[in-house]
C-alpha positions in Angstrom: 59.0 98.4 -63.1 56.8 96.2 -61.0 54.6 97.8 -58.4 55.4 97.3 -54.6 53.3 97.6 -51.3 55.0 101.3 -49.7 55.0 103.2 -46.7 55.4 107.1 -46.5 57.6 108.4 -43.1 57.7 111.0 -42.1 61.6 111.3 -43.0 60.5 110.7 -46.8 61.3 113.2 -49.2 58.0 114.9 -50.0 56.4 115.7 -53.9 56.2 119.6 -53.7 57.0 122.3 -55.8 61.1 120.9 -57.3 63.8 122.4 -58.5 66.3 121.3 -60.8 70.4 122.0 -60.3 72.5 121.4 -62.9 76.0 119.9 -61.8 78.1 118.9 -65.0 78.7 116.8 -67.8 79.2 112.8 -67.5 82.9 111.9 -69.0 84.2 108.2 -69.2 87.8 107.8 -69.4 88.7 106.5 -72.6 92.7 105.5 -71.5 94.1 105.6 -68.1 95.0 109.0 -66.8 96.1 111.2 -63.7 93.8 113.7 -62.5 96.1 117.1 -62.1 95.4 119.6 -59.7 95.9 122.6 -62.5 95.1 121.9 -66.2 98.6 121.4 -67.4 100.6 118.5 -67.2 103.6 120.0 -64.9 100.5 120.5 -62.0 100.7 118.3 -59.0 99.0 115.0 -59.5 95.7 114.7 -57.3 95.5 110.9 -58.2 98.0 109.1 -59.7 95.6 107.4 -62.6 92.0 106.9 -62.9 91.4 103.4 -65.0 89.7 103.8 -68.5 85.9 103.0 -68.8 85.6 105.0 -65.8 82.7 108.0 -65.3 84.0 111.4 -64.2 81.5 114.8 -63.5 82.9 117.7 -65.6 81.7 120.7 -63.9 84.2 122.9 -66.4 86.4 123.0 -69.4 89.9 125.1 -69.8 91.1 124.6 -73.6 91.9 121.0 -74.0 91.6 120.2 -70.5 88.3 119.3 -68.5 87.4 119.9 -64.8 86.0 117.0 -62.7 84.7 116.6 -59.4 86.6 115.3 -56.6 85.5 112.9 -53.9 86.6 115.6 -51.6 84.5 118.2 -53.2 87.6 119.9 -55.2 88.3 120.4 -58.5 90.3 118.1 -60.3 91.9 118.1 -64.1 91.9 116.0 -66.7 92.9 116.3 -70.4 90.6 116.3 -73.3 92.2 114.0 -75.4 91.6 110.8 -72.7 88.3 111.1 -71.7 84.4 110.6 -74.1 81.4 112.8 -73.7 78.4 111.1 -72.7 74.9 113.2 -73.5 74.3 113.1 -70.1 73.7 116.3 -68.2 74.0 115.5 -64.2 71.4 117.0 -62.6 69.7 117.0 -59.0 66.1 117.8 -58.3 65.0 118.5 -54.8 62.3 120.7 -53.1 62.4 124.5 -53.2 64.2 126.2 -51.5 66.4 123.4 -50.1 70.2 123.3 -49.5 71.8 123.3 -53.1 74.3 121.1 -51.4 71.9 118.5 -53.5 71.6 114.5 -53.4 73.4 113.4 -56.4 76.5 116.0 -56.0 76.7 114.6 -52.8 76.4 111.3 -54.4 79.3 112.0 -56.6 81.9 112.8 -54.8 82.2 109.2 -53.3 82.7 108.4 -56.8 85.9 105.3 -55.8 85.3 104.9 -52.6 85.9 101.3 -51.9 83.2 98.8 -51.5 82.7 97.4 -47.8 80.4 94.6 -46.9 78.1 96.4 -44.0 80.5 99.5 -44.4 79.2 102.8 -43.4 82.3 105.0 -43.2 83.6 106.7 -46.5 87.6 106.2 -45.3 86.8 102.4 -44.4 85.0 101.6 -47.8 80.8 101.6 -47.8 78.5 98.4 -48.5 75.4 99.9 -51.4 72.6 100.8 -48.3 75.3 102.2 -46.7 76.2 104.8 -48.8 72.2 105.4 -50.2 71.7 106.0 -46.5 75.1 108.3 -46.2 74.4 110.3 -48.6 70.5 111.1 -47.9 71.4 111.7 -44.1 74.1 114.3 -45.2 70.4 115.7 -47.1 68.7 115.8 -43.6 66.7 112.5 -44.4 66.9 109.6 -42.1 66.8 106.1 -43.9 66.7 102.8 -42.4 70.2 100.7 -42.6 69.4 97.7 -44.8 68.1 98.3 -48.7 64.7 95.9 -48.0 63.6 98.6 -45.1 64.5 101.6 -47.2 62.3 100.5 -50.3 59.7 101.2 -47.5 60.4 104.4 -47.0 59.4 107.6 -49.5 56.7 108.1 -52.5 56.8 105.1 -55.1 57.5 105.8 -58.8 56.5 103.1 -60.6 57.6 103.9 -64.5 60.5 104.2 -65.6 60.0 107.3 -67.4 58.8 109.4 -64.1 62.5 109.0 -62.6 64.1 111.9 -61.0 67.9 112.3 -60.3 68.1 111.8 -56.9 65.6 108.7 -56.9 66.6 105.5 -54.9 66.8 102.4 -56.9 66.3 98.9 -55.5 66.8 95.8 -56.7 66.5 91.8 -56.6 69.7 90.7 -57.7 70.0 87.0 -56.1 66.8 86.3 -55.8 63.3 87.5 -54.7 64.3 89.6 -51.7 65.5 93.4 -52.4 69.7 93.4 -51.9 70.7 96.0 -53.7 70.5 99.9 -54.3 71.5 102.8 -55.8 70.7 106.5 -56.7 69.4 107.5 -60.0 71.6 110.3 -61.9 69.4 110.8 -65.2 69.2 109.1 -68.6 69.2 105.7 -67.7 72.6 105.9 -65.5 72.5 105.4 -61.7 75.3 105.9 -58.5 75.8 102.8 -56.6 78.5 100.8 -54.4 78.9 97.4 -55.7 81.0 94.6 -54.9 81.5 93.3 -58.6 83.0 97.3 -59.0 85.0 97.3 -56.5 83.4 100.6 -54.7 80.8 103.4 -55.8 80.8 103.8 -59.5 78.4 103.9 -62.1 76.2 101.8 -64.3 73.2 102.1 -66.7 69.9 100.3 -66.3 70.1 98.9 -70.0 73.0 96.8 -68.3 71.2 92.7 -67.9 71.8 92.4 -64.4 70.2 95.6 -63.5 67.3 95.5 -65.6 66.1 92.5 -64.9 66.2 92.9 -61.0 65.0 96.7 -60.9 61.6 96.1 -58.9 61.1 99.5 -56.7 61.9 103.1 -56.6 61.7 105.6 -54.4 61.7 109.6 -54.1 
């Protein structure tokens, strides 16, 4: 990851002593499913089918069913038999003895929320600063509006093996400008609002668009 000229604020999170919250277990959907409020299929539906190839947090398992976190913060069920495990463990790091109500849970739970062009409301759909900046001012951490000005802002990390879950990820998609971000979540996968998905979903940094056009990160 190329290096880039930074500025710390005083609203950027600071390298102190960390600790590390585990949140669940990264699921992809491997056939379209409702998520049930109860793990049985006579529950009430929560929401009416999630798409296949789509990532879900399990936070717990019940015999052939598996909780997932809701964009609402509640616990949601899906069975076994339609979802993939992924190795990844989703985990937040953040300085100690800070509110356990963490960056990338937070992150998370605006997992479908659709994707609005300079959108900074969750019920009205969210453009990819947008929802960086949502989610780190729910964190107490003030972030300039536009991706470009908040690759200013915070400690640079300039290999790819130093990410943190919980780091901001920017990009030069179209060009040579930074237009695009997103939130790390561990093991190569990263939280983002995109247009080509529709809303805030997840993708990996293996994918080509995305590797190619990674030039900054921040913590």
């Amino acid at each position: 990851m190329p290096q880039s000229r930074s500025r710390s604020g005083r609203n950027a999170v600071r390298e102190t002593a960390y600790v590390t919250y585990r949140i669940g277990r990264l699921i992809e959907t491997t056939r379209p499913t409702p998520i049930y409020a109860q793990p049985h299929p006579q529950s009430r539906v929560l929401y009416p089918q999630v798409v296949a190839r789509y990532y879900l947090v399990m936070t717990q398992q019940h015999g052939s069913w598996c909780g997932v976190l809701m964009t609402n913060g509640m616990l949601g069920w899906v069975p076994k038999s339609a979802v993939k495990f992924t190795n990844l463990d989703v985990v937040s790091t953040l300085p100690r003895g800070a509110d356990p109500a963490h960056v990338t849970q937070l992150a998370m739970r605006f997992l479908g929320v659709r994707y609005r062009w300079g959108g900074n409301d969750p019920h009205t759909g969210l453009d990819c600063s947008g929802f960086v900046k949502l989610i780190y001012e729910q964190m107490g951490v003030r972030l300039p509006r536009r991706a470009r000005d908040q690759a200013k802002v915070g400690i640079p990390i300039t290999r790819y093996e130093d990410l943190r879950p919980g780091d901001r990820l920017y990009f030069a998609v179209k060009g040579k400008e930074i237009d695009h971000t997103g939130i790390y979540i561990g093991d190569g996968y990263f939280i983002h609002s995109a247009r080509s998905r529709g809303g805030v979903d997840i993708d990996h940094l293996s994918h080509p668009t995305y590797r190619r056009s990674l030039v900054a990160a921040r913590r």
